[in-house]
Backbone and ligand atoms as CSV (ligand in chain L), in Angstrom:
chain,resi,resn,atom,element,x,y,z
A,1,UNK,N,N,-10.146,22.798,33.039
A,1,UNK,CA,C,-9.644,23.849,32.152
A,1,UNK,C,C,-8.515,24.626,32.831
A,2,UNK,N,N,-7.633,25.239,32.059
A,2,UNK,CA,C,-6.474,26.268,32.273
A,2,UNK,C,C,-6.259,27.249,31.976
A,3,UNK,N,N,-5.319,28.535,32.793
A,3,UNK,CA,C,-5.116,29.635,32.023
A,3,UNK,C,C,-4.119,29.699,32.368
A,4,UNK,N,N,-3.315,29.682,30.434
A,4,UNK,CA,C,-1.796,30.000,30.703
A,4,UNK,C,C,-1.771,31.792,30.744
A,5,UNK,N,N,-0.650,32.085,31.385
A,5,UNK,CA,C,-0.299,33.526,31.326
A,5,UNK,C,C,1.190,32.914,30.475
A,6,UNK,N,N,1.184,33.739,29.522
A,6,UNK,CA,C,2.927,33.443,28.965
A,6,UNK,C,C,3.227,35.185,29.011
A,7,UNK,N,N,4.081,35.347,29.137
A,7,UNK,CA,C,5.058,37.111,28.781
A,7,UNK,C,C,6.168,37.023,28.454
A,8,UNK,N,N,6.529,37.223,26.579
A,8,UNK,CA,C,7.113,36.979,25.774
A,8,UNK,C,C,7.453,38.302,25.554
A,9,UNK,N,N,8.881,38.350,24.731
A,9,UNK,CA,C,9.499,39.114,24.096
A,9,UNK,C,C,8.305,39.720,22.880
A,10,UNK,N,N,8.673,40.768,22.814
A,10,UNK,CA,C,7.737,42.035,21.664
A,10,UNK,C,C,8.073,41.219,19.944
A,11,UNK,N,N,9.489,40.949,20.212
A,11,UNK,CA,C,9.902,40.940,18.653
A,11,UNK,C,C,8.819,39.644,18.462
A,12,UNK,N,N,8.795,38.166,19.551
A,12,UNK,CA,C,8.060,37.124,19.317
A,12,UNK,C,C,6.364,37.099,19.410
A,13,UNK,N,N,5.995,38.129,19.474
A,13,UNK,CA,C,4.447,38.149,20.099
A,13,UNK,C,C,3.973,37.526,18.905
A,14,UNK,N,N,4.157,38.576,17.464
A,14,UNK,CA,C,3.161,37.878,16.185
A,14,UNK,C,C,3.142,36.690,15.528
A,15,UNK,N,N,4.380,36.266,15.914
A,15,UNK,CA,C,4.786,34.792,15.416
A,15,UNK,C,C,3.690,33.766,16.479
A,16,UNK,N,N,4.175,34.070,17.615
A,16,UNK,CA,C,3.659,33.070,19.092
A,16,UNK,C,C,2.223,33.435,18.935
A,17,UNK,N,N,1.727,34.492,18.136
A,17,UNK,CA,C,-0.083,34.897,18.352
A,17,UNK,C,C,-0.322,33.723,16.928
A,18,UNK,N,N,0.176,33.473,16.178
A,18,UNK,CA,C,-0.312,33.389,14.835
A,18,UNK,C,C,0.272,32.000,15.179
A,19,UNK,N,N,0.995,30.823,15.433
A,19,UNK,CA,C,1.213,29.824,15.524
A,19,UNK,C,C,0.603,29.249,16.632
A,20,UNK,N,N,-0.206,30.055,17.657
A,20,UNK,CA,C,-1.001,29.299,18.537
A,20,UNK,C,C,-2.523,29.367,17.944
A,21,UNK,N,N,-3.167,30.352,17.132
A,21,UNK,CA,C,-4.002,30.528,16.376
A,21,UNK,C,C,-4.071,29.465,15.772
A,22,UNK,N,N,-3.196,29.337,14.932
A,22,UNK,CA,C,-3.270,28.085,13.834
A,22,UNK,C,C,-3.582,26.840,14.229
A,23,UNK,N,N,-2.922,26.337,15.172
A,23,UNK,CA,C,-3.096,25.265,16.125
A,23,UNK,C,C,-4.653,25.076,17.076
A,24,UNK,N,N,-5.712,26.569,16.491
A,24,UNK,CA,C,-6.811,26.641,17.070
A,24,UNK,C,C,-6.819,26.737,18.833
A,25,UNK,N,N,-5.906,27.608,19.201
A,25,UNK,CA,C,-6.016,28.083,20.161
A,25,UNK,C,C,-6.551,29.247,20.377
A,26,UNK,N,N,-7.149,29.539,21.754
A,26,UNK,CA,C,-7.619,31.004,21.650
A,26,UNK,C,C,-6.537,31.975,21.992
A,27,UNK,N,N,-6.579,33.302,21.519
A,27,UNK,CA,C,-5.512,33.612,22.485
A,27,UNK,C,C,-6.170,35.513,22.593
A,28,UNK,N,N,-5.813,35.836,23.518
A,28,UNK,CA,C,-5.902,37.470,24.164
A,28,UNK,C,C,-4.619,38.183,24.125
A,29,UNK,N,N,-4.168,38.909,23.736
A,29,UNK,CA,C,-2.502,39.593,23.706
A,29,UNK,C,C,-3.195,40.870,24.525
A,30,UNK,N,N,-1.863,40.683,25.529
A,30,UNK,CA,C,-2.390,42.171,26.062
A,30,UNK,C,C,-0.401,43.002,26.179
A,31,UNK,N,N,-0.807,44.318,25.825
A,31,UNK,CA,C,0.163,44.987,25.971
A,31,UNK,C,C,1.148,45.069,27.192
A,32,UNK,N,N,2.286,45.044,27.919
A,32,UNK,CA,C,2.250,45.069,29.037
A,32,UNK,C,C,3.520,45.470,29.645
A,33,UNK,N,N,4.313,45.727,30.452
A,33,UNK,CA,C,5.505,46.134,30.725
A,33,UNK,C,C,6.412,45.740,32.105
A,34,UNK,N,N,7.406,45.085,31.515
A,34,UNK,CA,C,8.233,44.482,32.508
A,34,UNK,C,C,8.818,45.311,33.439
A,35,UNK,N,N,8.374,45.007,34.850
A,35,UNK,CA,C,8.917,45.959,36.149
A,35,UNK,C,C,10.222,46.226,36.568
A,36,UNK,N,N,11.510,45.193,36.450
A,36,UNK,CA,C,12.580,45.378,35.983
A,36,UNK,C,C,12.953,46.236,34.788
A,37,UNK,N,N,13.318,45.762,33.437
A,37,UNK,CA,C,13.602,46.283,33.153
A,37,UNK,C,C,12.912,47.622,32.400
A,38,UNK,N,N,11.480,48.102,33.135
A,38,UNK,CA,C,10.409,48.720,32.549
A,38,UNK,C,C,10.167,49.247,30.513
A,39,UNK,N,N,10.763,47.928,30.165
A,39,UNK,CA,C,10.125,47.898,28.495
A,39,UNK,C,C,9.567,47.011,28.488
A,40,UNK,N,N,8.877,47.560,27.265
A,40,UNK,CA,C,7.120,46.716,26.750
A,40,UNK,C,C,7.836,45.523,26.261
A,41,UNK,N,N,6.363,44.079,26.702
A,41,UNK,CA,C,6.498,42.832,26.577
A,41,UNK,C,C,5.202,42.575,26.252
A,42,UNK,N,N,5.075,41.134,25.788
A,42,UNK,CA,C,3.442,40.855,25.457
A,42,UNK,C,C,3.014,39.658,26.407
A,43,UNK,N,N,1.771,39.874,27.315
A,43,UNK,CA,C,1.320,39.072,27.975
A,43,UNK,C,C,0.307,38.421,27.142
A,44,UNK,N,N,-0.108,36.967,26.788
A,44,UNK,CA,C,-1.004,36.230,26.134
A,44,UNK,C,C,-1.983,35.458,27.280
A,45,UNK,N,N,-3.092,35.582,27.418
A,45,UNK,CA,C,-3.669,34.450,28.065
A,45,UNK,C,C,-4.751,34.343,27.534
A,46,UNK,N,N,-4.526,32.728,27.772
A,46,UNK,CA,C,-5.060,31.605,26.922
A,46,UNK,C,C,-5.810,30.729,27.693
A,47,UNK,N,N,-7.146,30.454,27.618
A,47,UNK,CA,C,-7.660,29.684,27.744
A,47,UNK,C,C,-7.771,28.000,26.924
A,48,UNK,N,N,-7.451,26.851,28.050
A,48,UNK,CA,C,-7.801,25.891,27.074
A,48,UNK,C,C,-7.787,24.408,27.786
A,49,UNK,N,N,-8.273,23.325,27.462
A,49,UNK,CA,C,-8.152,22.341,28.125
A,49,UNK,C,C,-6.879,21.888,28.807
A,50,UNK,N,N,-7.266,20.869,29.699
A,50,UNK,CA,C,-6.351,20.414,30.646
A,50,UNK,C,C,-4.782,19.532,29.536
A,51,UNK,N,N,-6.036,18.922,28.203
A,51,UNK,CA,C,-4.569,18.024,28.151
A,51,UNK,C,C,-4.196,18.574,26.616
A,52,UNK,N,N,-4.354,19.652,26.262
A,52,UNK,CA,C,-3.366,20.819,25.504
A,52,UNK,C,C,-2.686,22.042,25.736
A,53,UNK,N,N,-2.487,21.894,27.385
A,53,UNK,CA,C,-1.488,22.909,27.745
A,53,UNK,C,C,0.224,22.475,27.291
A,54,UNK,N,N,0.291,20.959,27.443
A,54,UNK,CA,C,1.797,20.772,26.767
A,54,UNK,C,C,1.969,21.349,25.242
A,55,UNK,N,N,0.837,21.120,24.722
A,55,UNK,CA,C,0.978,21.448,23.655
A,55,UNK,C,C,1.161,22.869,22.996
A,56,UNK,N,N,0.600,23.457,23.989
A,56,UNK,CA,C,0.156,25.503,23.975
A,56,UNK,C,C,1.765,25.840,24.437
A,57,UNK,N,N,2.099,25.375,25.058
A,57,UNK,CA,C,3.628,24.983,26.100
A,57,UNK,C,C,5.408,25.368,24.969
A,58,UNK,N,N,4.754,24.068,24.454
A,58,UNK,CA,C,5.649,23.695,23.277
A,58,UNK,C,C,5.596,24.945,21.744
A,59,UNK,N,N,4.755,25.111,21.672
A,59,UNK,CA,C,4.338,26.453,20.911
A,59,UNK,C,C,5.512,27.496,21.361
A,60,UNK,N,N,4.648,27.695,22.382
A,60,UNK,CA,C,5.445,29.418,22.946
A,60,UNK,C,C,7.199,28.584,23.194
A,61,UNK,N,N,7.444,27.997,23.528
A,61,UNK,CA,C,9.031,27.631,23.836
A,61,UNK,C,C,9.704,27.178,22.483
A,62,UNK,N,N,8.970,27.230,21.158
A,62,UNK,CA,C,9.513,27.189,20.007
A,62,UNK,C,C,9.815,28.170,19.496
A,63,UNK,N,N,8.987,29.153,19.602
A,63,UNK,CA,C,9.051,30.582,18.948
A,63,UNK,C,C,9.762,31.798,19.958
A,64,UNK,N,N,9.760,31.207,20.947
A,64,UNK,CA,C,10.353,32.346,21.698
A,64,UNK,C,C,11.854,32.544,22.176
A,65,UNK,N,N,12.858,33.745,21.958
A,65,UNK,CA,C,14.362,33.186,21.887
A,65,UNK,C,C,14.706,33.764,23.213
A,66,UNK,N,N,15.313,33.338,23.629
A,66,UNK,CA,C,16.358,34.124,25.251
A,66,UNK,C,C,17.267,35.034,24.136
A,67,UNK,N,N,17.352,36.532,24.870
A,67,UNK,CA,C,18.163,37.691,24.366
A,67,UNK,C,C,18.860,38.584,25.323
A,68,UNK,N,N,19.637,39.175,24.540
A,68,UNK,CA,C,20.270,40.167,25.900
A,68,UNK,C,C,20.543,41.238,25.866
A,69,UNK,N,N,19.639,42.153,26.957
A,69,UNK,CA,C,19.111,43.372,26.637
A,69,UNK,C,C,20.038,43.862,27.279
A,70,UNK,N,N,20.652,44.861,26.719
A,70,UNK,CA,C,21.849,46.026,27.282
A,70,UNK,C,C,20.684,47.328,27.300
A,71,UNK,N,N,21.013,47.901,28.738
A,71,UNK,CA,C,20.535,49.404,29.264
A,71,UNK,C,C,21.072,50.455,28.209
A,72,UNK,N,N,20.439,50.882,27.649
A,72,UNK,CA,C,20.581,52.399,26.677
A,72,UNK,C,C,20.511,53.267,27.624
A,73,UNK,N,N,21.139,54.536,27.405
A,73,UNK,CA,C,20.725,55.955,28.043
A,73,UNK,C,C,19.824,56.530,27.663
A,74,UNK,N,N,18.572,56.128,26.922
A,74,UNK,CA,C,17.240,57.281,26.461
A,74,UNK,C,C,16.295,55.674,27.554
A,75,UNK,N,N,16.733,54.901,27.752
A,75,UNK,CA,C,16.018,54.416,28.910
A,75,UNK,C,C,14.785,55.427,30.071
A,76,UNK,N,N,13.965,54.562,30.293
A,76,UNK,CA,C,13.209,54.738,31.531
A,76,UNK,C,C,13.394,53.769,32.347
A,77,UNK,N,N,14.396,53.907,33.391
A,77,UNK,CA,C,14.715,52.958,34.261
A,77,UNK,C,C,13.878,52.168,35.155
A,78,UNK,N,N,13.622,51.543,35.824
A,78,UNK,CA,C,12.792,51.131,36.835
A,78,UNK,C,C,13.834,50.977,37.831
A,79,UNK,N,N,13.843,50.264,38.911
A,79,UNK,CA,C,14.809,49.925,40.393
A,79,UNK,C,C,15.369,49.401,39.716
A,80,UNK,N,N,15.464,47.859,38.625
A,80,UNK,CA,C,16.680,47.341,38.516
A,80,UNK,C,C,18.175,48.107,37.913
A,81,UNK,N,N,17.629,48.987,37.117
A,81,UNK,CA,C,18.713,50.170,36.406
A,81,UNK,C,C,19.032,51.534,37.178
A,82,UNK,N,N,18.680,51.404,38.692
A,82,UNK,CA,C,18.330,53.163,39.325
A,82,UNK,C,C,19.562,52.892,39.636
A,83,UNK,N,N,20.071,52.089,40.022
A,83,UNK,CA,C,21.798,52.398,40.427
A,83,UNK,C,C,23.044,52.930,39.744
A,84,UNK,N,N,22.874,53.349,38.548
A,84,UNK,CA,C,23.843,53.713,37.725
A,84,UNK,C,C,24.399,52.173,37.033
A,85,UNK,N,N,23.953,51.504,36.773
A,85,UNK,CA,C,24.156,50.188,35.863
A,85,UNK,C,C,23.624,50.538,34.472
A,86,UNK,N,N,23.917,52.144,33.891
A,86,UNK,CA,C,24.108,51.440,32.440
A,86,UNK,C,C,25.363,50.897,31.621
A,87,UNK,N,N,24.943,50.654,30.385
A,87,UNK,CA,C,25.679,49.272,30.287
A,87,UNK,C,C,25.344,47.818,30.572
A,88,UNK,N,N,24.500,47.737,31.507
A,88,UNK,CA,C,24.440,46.374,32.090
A,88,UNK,C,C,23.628,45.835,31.172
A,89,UNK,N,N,24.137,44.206,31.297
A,89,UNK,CA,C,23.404,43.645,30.079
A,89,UNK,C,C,22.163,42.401,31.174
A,90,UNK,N,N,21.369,42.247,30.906
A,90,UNK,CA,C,20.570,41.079,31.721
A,90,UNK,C,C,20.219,40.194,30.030
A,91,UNK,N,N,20.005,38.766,30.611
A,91,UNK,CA,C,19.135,37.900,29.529
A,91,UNK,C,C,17.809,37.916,30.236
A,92,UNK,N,N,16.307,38.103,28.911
A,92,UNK,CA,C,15.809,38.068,28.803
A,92,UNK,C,C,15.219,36.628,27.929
A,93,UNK,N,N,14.188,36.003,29.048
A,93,UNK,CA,C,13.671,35.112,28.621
A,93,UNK,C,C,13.739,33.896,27.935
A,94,UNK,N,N,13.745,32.802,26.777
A,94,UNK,CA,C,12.396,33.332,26.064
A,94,UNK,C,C,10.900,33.689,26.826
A,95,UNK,N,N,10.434,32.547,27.013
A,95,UNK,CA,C,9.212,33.135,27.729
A,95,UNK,C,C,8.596,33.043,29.284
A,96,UNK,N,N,8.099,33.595,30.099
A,96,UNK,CA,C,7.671,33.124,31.356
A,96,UNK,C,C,6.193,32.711,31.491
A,97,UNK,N,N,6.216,31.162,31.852
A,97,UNK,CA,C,5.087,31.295,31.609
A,97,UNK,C,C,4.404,30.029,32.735
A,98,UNK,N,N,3.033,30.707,33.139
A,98,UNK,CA,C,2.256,30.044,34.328
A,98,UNK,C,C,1.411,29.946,33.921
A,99,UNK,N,N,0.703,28.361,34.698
A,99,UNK,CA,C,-0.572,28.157,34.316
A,99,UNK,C,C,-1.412,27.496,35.786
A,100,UNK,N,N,-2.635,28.379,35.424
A,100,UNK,CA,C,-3.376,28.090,36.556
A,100,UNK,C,C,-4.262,27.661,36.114
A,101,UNK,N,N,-5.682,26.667,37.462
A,101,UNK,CA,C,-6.406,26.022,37.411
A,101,UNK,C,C,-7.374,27.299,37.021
A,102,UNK,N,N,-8.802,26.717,35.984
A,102,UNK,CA,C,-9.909,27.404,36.048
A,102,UNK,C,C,-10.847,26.678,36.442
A,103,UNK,N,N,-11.424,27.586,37.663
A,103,UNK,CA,C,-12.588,26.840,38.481
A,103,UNK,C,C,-14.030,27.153,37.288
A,104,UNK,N,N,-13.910,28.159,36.809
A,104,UNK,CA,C,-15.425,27.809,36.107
A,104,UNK,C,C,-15.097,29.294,34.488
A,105,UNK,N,N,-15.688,28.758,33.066
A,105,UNK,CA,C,-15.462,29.591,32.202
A,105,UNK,C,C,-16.753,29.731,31.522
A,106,UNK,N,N,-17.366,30.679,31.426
A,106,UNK,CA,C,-18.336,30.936,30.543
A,106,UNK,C,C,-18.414,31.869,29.508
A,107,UNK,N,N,-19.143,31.941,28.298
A,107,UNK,CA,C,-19.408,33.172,27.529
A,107,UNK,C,C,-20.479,33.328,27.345
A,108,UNK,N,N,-21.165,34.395,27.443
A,108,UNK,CA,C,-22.595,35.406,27.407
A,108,UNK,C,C,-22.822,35.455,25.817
L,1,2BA,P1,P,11.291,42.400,33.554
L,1,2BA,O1,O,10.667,42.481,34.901
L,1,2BA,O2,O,11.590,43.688,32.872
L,1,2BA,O3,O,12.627,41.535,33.709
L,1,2BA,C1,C,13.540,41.391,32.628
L,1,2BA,C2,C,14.694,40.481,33.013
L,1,2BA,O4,O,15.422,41.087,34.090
L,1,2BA,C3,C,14.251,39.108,33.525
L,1,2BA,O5,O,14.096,38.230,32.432
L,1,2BA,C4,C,15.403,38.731,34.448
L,1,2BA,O6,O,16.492,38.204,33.705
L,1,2BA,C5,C,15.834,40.083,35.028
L,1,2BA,N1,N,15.203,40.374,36.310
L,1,2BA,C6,C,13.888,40.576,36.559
L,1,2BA,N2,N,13.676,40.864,37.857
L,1,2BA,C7,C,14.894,40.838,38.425
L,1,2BA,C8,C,15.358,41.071,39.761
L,1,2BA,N3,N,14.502,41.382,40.769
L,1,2BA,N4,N,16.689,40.962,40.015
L,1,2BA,C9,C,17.559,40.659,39.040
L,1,2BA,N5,N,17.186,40.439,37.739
L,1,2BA,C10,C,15.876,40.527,37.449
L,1,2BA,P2,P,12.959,37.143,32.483
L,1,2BA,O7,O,13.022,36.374,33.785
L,1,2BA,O8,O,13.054,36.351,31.223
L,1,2BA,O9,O,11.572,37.933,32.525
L,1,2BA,C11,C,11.079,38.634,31.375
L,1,2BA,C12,C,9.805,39.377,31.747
L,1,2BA,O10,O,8.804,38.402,32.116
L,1,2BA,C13,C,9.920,40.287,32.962
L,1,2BA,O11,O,10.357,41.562,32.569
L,1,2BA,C14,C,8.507,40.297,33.525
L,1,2BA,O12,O,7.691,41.184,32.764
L,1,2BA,C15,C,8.043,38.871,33.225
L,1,2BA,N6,N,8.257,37.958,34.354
L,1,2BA,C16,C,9.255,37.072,34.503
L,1,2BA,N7,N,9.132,36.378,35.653
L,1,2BA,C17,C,8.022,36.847,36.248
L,1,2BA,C18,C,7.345,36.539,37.472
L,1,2BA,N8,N,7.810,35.586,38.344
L,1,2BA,N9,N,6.204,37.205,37.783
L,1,2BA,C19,C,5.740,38.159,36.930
L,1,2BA,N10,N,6.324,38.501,35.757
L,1,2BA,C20,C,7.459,37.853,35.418
């Protein structure tokens, strides 16, 4: 068994929650916030067999778009913006996403 961590763009979370659903995946959305550019993102992890992670894979890399976030001034900066880089534009994503081994899964 596996657990993907994916951390997707906000605008893609309900699409990527509801098309991995469908496909009868499980999925957990957790709220969460990127340390760079400190705005909210959605972390998903998913539990699921070894040989439907391509498939869980292919999901999230369909629905999820690369974008490019320009620094506003009502910002809360983190280190990557403390230098006086507003204006600066970075691309964001689509998604980042890791998957690790699960040594053992149960439910009570
Ligand atoms: P943030 O940490 O807010 O990063 C947003 C974007 O800023 C990143 O997009 C990347 O283009 C840039 N960036 C991040 N750290 C940087 C740095 N130290 N120097 C220069 N540029 C930097 P993505 O790579 O698409 O990442 C989107 C979000 O996914 C991240 O938000 C973070 O929440 C998560 N993420 C990405 N890679 C990760 C990793 N290796 N470990 C943990 N979380 C990761």
């Amino acid at each position: 068994m596996k657990l993907i961590i994916a951390i997707v763009n906000n605008e893609d979370s309900a699409v990527v929650a509801a098309a991995l659903t469908k496909d009868n995946f499980t999925v957990t959305k957790l709220s969460t916030t990127g340390g760079f550019l400190m705005v909210g993102n959605t972390t998903f992890l998913i539990g699921t067999e070894d040989d439907r992670v391509d498939r869980a894979k292919e999901i999230i890399a369909r629905h999820c778009s690369e974008r490019i976030h320009k620094a506003s001034t009502t910002e809360s900066f983190g280190r990557g913006f403390s230098d006086g880089a507003l204006g600066s534009q970075v691309k964001v994503g689509g998604a980042a996403v890791f998957v690790l081994d699960v040594e053992e899964a149960e439910k009570y």
